[in-house]
C-alpha positions in Angstrom: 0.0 0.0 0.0 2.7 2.4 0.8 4.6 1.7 -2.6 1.4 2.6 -4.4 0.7 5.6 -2.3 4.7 6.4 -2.9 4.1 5.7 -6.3 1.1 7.8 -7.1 3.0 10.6 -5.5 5.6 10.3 -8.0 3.1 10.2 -11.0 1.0 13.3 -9.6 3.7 15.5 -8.7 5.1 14.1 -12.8 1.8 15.7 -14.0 2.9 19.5 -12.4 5.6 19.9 -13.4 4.3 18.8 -17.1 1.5 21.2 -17.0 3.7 23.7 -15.6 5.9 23.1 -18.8 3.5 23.4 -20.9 1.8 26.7 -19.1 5.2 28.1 -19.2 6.0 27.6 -22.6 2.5 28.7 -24.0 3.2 31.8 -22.0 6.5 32.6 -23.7 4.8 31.4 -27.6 2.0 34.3 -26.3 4.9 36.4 -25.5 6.3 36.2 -29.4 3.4 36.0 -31.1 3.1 39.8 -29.0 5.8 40.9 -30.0 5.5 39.8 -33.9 2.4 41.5 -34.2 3.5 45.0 -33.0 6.0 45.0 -35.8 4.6 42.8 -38.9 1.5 45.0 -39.9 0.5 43.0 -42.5 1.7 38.7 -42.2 1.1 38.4 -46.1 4.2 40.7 -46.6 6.3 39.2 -43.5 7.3 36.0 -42.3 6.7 34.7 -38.7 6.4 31.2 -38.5 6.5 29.2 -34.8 6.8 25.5 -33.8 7.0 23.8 -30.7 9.3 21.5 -31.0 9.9 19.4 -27.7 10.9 22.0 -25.2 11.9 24.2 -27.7 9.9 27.0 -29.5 11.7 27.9 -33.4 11.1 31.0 -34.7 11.5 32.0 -38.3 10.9 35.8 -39.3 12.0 38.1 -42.2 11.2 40.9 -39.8 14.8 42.4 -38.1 12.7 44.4 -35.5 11.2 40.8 -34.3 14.3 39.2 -34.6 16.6 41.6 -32.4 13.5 41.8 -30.0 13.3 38.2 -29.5 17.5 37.4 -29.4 17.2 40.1 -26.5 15.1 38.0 -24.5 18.6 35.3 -24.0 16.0 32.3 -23.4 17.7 29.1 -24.5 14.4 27.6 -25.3 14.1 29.6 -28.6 15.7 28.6 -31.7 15.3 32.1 -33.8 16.3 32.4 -37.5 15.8 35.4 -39.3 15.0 34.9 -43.2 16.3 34.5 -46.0 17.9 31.9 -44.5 21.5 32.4 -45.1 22.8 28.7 -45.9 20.7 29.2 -48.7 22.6 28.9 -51.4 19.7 29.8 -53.8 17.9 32.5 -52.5 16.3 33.4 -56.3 13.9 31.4 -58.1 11.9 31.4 -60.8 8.2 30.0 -61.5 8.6 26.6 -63.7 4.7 25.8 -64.1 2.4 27.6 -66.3 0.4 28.4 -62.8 2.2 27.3 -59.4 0.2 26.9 -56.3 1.6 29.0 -53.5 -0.1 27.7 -50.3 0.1 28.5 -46.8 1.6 25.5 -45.6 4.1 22.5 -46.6 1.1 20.2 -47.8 -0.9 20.4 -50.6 -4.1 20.3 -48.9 -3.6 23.5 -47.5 -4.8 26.9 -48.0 -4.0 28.2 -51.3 -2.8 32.1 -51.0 -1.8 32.7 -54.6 -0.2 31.8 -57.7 3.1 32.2 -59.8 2.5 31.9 -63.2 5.7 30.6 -65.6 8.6 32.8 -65.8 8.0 34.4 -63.0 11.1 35.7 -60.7 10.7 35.4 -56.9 12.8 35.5 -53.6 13.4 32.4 -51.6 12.8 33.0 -48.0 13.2 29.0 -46.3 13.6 25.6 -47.9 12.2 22.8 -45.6 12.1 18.9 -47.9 10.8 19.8 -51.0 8.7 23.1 -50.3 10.3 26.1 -50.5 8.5 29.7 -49.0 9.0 32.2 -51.6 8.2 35.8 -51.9 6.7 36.9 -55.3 7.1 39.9 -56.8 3.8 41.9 -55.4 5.6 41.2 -51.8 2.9 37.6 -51.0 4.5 35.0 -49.5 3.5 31.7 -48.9 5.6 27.9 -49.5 5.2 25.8 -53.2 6.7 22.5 -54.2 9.8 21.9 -55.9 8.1 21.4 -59.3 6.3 24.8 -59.2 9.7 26.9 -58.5 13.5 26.2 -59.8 15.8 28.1 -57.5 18.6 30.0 -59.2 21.6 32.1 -57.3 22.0 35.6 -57.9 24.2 35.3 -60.4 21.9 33.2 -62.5 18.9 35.1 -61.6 20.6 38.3 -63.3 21.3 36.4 -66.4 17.5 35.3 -66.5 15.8 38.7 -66.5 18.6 39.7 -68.6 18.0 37.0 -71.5 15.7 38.0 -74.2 12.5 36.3 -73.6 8.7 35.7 -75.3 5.3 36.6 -73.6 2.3 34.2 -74.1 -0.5 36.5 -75.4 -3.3 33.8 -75.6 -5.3 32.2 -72.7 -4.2 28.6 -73.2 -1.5 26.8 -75.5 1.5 24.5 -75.5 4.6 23.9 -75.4 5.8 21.6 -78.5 8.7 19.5 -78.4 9.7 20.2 -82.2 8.1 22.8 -84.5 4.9 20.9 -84.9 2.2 21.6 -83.4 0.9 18.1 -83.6 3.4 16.9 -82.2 4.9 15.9 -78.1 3.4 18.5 -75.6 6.7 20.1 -73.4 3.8 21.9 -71.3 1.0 23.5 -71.2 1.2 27.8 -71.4 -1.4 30.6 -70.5 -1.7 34.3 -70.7 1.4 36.3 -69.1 3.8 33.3 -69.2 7.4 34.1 -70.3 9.9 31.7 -71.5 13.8 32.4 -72.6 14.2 33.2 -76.3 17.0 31.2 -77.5 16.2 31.6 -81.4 13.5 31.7 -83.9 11.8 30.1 -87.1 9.4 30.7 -89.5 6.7 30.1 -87.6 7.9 29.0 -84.3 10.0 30.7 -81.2 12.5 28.3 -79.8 11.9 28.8 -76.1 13.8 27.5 -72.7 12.1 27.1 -69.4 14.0 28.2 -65.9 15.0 24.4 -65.3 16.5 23.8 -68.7 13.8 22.3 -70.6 13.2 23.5 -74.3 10.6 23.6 -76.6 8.5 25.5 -79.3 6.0 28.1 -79.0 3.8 29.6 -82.2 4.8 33.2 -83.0 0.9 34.1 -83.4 0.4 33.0 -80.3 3.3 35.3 -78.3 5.9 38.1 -78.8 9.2 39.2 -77.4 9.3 40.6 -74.4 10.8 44.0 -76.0 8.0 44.2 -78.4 5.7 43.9 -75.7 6.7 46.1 -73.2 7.0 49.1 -76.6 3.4 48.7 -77.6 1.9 48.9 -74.0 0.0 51.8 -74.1 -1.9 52.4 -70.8 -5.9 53.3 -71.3 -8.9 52.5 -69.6 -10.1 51.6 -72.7 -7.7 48.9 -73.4 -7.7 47.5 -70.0 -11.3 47.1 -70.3 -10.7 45.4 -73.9 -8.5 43.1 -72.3 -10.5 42.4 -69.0 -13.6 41.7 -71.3 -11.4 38.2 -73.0 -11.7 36.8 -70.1 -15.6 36.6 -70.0 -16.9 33.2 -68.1 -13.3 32.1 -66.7 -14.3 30.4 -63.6 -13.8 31.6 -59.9 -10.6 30.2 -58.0 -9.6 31.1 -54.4 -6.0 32.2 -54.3 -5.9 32.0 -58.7 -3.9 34.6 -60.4 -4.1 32.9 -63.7 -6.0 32.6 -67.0 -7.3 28.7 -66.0 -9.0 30.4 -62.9 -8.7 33.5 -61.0 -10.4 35.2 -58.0 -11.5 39.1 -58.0 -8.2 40.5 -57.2 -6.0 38.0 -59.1 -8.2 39.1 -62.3 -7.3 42.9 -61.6 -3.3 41.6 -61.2 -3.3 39.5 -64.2 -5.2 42.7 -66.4 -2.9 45.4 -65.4 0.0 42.8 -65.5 -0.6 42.4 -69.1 -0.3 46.1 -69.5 2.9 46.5 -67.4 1.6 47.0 -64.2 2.4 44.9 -60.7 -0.9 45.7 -58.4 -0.8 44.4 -54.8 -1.8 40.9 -54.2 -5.6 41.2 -52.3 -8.5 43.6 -52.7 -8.2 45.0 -49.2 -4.4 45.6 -50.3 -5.3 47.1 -53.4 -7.6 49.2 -52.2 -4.7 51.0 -50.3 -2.8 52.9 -53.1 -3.6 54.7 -56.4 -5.7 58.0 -56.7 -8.4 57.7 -54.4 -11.7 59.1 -56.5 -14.5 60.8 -54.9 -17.9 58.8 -55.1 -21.1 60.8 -56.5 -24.2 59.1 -56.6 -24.6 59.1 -60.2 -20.8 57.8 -60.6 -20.0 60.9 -62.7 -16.5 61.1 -61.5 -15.5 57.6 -62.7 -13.2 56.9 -65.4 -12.7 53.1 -67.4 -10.0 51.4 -65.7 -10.6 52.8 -62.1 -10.8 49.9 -60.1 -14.4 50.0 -57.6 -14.0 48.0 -54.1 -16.6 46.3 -52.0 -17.5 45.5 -48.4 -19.8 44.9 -45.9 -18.6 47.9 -44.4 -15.7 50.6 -45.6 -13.0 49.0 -43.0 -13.7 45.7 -44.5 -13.2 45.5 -48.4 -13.6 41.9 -49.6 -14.0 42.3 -53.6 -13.0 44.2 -56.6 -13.9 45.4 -60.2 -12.7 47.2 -62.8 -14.8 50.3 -63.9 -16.3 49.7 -67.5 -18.2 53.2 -67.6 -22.0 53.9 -67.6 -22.3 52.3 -64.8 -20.9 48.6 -65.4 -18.0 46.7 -64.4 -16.7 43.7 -64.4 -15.6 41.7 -62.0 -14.7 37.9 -61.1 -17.7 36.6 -59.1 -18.2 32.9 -59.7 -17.6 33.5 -63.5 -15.8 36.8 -65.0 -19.1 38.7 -65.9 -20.5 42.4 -66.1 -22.9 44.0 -63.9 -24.7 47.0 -63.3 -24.8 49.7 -61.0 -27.9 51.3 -62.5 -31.3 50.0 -61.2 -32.8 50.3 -64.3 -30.3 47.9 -66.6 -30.9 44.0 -66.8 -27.4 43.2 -65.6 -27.8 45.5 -61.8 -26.7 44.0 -59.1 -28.1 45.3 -55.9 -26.0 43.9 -53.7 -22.8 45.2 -55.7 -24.5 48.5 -55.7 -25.3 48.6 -51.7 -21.3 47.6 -51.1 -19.8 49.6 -53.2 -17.1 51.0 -50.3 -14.4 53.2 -52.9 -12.8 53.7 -56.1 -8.9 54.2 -56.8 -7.4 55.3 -60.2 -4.4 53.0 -61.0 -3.1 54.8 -64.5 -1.7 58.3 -62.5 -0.3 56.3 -59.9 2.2 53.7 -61.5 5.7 53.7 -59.5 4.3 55.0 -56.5 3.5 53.2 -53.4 1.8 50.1 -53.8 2.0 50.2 -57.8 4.7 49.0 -59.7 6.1 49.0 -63.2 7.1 46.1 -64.7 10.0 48.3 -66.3 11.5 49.1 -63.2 10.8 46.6 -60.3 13.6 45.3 -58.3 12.6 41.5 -59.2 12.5 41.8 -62.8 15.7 43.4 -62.8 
């Protein structure tokens, strides 16, 4: 009897000091997550990831404020890395899939944030196995597989945006093996993809892909990146021109590319095609650009202006692109037009009652939040 008393002694006073453990360390996780949040402002820009591992809490941020707040602290418990992580030795990559799932965790099943789409330069923050958590070039960051991304070192991401490259101008097309187009599929390609121009035929650019792969793509069907970037011209009307091809492309959480897209991704992948880098999400976008006053009538709206939505102005949770008299278009489901006027067939009352603010893109391009293509730091 007194061994098992003895005994049950032991195992009680085991089960403390294990629930004291575990109080204490989700004290001190409390403790960083505190300190993370009163210097990341936005986590879809920022890294802060943290695992309890054992007794041990690891810490991952791209943020130096968290990281010389938390290496203060001297507890021995915390394994803190601050990203990139420097025994990286490819901290550059670029997209190698005509439309690569960027989720928010290491497992398919997860959430999916975003897309690359081929050709594609990004930042590589952390490598765990086969994921790796990139940053793309509208600042989103989230972990794909080793198929979607083929890291590169600096060196050889310089020589990449530096090689003379083609831009697909279609929705959908392949990737041929020799110059025949009935031929053996390389891949699939879709709107916005680029690939590295290594020479040309009649009818056919000779193409190379970021991992080495080579292949054929029809010259009616794409154009150099030079000749692309000379004819942009930057009008509401064309953007709404080019908005309006993609009529009936289904809805797609997280999709950024011609196969599927959600509201914001269609705005990124319009103004994209006309030289433009937007911010990733509508509450994001709805941030920057020339903020235009709302009248009831809509007078002061021009084609182009991108119009946000929201259960209430703090909140935005859609967007559109202005088409004028009214209508825009928008990815809602499908890619379709609606109306603001109560009178026309297409209204949408519940667009009209959360309409929350308009911003005016064109006027704003290099300034905060809105990028040139020309001149961003990832294409360079």
């Amino acid at each position: 009897m007194k061994i098992f008393k003895r005994s049950l002694s032991v195992f009680l006073l085991l089960l403390l000091v294990i629930s004291c453990s575990t109080t204490t360390m989700e004290s001190q996780v409390d403790q960083l997550k505190a300190i993370s949040k009163k210097h990341i402002a936005d986590t879809r820009l920022e890294v802060f990831d943290i695992e309890k591992n054992g007794n041990i809490i690891e810490v991952r941020t791209s943020n130096a404020n968290v990281f010389q707040e938390i290496s203060a602290l001297n507890n021995n418990h915390i394994k803190l890395t601050l990203l990139p992580e420097k025994s990286l030795e490819t901290q550059y990559g670029v997209i190698n899939l005509s439309a690569a799932n960027i989720r928010s965790e290491r497992r398919h099943g997860s959430e999916l944030l975003t897309q690359g789409i081929l050709g594609q330069p990004v930042k590589i923050f952390d490598q765990k196995g086969d994921w790796y958590k990139i940053q793309t070039p509208d600042k989103y960051l989230g972990w794909v597989d080793d198929y979607g991304v083929h890291p590169m070192t600096e060196k050889e991401m310089k020589s990449w945006n530096k090689a003379d490259k083609i831009i697909f101008l279609e929705h959908a097309g392949f990737v041929y093996a020799e110059e025949n187009s009935d031929g053996e599929i390389v891949s699939d390609i879709v709107l916005g993809n680029m690939l590295k121009l290594t020479g040309k035929t009649h009818r056919f650019y000779q193409v190379e892909f970021p991992d080495g792969r080579t292949g054929y793509v029809k010259k009616s069907e794409a154009t150099t990146e030079q000749e692309w970037l000379d004819n942009i011209e930057v009008t509401g009307e064309n953007l709404a021109a080019i908005a309006k091809k993609f009529m009936g492309v289904p809805y797609l959480w997280g999709g950024t590319s011609a196969k599927a897209l959600d509201c914001s991704g269609f705005m990124k992948t319009v103004y994209f095609m006309h030289g433009i880098i937007l911010q990733r999400d509508a509450s994001q976008q709805a941030l920057w650009g020339e903020e235009v006053s709302m009248a009831e009538d809509y007078a002061h709206l021009q084609i182009g202006d991108l119009i946000f939505f929201g259960s209430n102005p703090e909140r935005i949770t859609h967007v559109g692109l202005y088409l004028g008299d009214k209508e825009f278009i928008h990815e809602a489901g499908r890619v379709k037009i609606n109306s603001l006027d109560p009178d026309a067939a297409n209204y949408s009352g519940y667009r009209a009652s959360s309409v929350r603010g308009v911003r005016r893109i064109i006027e704003s391009v290099d300034k905060p939040g809105i990028s040139s293509y020309k001149t961003h730091e990832f294409y360079k």
